[in-house]
C-alpha angles and dihedrals in degrees: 000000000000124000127190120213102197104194112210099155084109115121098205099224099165089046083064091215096127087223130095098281086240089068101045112122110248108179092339091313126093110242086250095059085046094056091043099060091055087050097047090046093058126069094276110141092204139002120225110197114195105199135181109296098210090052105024094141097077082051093051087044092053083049101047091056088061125101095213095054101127088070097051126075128190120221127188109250134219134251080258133054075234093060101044094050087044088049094053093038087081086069090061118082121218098251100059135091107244121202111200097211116176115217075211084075094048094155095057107130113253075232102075093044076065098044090048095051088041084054088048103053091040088045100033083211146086115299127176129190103244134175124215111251118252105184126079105257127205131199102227135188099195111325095322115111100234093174154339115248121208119252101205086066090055146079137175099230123203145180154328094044119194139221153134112291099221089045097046098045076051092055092048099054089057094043124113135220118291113036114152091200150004108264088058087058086042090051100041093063082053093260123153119257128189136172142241134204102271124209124241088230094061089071113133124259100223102145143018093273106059084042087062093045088050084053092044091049084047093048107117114252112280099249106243131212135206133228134189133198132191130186145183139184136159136242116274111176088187095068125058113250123253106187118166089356084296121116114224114204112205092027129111118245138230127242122244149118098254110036078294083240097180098184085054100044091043086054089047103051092052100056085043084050087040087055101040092240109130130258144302082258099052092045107027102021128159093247086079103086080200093068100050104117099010120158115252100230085061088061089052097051092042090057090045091052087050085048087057095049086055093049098255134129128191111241101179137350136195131182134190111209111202118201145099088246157092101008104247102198104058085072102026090125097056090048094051094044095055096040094042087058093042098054093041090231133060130315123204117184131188133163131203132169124226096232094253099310119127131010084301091055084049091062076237091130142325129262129206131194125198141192124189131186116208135185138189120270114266106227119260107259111239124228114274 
């Protein structure tokens, strides 16, 4: 059998929430709820939480709404991590697999309580989930650099750690004062420890600010919306050609009343359509004498700005230009360079022609399409 111990007696000092750090709300749900939902999805037969032994009501009341509460049981917890895990330790038999989880880590996959145990079982020893470290990391005296370690040597380990019960409650008896987890205790008595791939969401929840970024990781999906743009012109060989805000020289024109930028008015009408604000016409229309003339690209930033009145944001655009010529590929890079930064989000372009069928096939004008993805602004973050 497996058994979880799920440790929650920590104050949460440096959190600042004045409450025992288990039952602080994260998204609507206290920590401990969170971390018990990763242990009871995995193959964990019962789940031990040792809670803090001056306030364990709030942690019996968490429990009791539960559905699975028969397989839970609360424990009082120490003054240390060490003590608590030690405490509920003597609810494990010898003969179990015992996974040290922390509520502080309530993100952690249901699926790394099942590789640890697996490990466990394979390994008969003491296995923690750890990540490879990505920063540099120095060892310092003060303030003063005393050395580089090497990262490749070294892993941010994290829980739930496994082992056998009999050989971890051992381990404990002999231990002395001032282990920060488990496996320390584990490898201190000259027990084998091995590691496991970790996972980025069991990260630990130690100040305010990693208690944002859970919420923010918990947040539902923004809902997105979708906008298309069409648009059309005709050749005109007497005006120089704009296509995607870049000028073509050689090529013939297109009539309009703006620089007939099709690429650009396509792209502007779907983020107007994404946004439910109308078209190029009602916002833009020929009947403005200001307009007439007016680049293209304008039309684009001035839609993205009325897309951020509404609360919107682009998130990625593509558009098809149809059309013999000009040929759209031999300067791709310098369209999508100029739109992407115009619209503030990516921009895919691709051309194609409609094998002389139409009035593109005529060479008698050139057509865009355009898609647009939009989502809702995230809020401006205030000053600490």
């Amino acid at each position: 059998m497996t058994v979880a111990i799920v440790v929650a007696a920590g104050g949460g000092v440096r959190l600042g929430a004045g409450v025992p750090k288990a039952i602080v709300p994260l998204a609507g749900r206290s920590m401990l709820d969170w971390a018990l939902d990763g242990a009871l999805a995995a193959a964990v037969d019962r789940v031990v939480v040792a809670g803090p032994a001056s306030g364990l009501e709030p942690v019996r009341r968490i429990v009791a709404a539960r559905s699975e509460r028969d397989r839970i049981a609360v424990v009082a917890g120490g003054s240390t991590r060490q003590e608590s895990v030690e405490l509920a330790l003597a609810d494990v038999p010898d003969d179990e697999v015992v996974l040290v989880h922390d509520a502080a880590r309530p993100l952690t996959p249901s699926g790394v309580f099942d590789l640890v145990a697996a490990a466990v079982v394979v390994t008969g020893g003491g296995v923690v989930p750890a990540l490879p470290t990505a920063d540099t990391v120095k060892e310092v005296d003060g303030t003063a650099v005393v050395a580089t370690l090497d990262r490749s040597r070294l892993a941010a380990v994290q829980t739930p750690q496994g082992f056998p019960a009999g050989a971890l409650r051992r381990a404990f008896a002999t231990a002395g004062a001032g282990h920060t987890d488990d496996a320390s205790v584990f490898a201190a008595a000259g027990l084998p420890v091995t590691t496991v791939a970790g996972d980025p969401f069991a990260f630990k929840i130690t100040t305010a600010w990693d208690l944002r970024r859970a919420e923010q990781l918990l947040a539902p999906a923004a809902p997105t919306r979708t906008g298309i743009g069409v648009d059309v012109h005709a050749i005109d060989p007497a005006r120089p050609l704009r296509l995607g805000g870049l000028d073509w020289p050689g090529e013939p024109g297109l009539a309009g009343h703006s620089d007939a930028d099709v690429v650009c008015h396509a792209i502007a009408d779907a983020l107007l359509s994404a946004g439910g604000l109308g078209d190029l016409g009602s916002r833009f229309g020929v009947d403005r004498a200001e307009e007439a003339g007016r680049a293209g690209v304008d039309f684009v930033t001035r839609s993205v700005a009325l897309l951020a009145e509404a609360g919107f944001a682009p998130v990625s655009v593509a558009v098809q230009v149809i059309g013999n010529r000009p040929r759209i590929g031999r300067r791709r890079d310098e369209i999508v360079a100029l739109l992407s930064a115009a619209v503030g989000a990516p921009v895919a372009v691709a051309g194609t022609t409609t094998d002389g069928l139409g009035l593109t096939g005529r060479g008698e004008g050139v057509a865009a399409i355009a898609t647009v993805l939009v989502a809702p602004r995230p809020p401006v973050p205030s000053l600490p």
